[in-house]
C-alpha positions as CSV (number, residue, x, y, z in Angstrom):
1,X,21.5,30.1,-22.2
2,X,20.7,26.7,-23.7
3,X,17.0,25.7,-23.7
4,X,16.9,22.1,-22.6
5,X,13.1,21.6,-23.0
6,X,13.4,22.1,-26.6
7,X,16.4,18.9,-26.3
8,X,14.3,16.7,-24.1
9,X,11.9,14.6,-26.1
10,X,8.3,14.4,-24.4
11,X,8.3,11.5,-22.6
12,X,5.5,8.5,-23.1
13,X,3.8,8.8,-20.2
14,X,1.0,6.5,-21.0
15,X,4.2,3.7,-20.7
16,X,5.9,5.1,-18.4
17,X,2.3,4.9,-15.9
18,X,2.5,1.3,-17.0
19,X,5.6,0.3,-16.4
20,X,5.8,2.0,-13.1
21,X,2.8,0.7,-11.1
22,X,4.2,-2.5,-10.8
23,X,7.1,-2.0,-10.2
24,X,5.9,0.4,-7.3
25,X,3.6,-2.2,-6.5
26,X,0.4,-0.9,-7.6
27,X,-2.4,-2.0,-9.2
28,X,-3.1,0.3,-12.0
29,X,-6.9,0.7,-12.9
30,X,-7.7,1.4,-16.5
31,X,-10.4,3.7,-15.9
32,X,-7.1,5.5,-13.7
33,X,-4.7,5.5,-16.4
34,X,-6.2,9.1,-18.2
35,X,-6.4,11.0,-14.7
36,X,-2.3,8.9,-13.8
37,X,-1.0,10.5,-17.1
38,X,-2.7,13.7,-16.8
39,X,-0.9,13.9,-13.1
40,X,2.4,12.9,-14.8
41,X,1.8,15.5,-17.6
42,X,1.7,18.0,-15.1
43,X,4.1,17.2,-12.8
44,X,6.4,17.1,-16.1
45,X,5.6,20.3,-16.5
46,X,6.6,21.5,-13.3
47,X,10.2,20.0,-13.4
48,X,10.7,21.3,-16.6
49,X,10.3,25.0,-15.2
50,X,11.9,23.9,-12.3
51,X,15.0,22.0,-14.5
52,X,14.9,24.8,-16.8
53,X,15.4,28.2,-14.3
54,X,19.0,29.4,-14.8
55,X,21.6,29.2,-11.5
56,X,25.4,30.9,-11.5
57,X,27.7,28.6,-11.1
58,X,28.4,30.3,-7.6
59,X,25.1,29.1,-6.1
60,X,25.1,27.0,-3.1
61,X,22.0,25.3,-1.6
62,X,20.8,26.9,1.4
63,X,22.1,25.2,4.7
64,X,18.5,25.6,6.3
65,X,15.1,27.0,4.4
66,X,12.7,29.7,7.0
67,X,9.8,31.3,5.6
């Protein structure tokens, strides 16, 4: 199994923050930007679990999800 975390550099997420807002058309507070990245650094986090848990190649996605 290849570990693709170790390949992906860590994104700049302090540009990234900046370069999105407007283009989402927001307004980006300074005073924001700290608690924007620190969201971004966790929701980075979170895909790379997500991006990194192994599948067969025989999975399918499931037609309909019930709890």
């Amino acid at each position: 199994m290849t570990d693709h975390a170790a390949e992906t550099p860590t994104p700049d997420l302090d540009a990234y923050a900046a370069a999105a807002a407007p283009l989402l058309g927001l307004t980006l507070d300074p005073a924001w930007t700290g608690a924007v990245v620190a969201n971004l650094q966790v929701l980075h986090a979170a895909a790379a679990l997500v991006g990194g848990f192994p599948l067969p190649d025989t999975a399918e996605a499931a037609p309909v999800y019930t709890a």
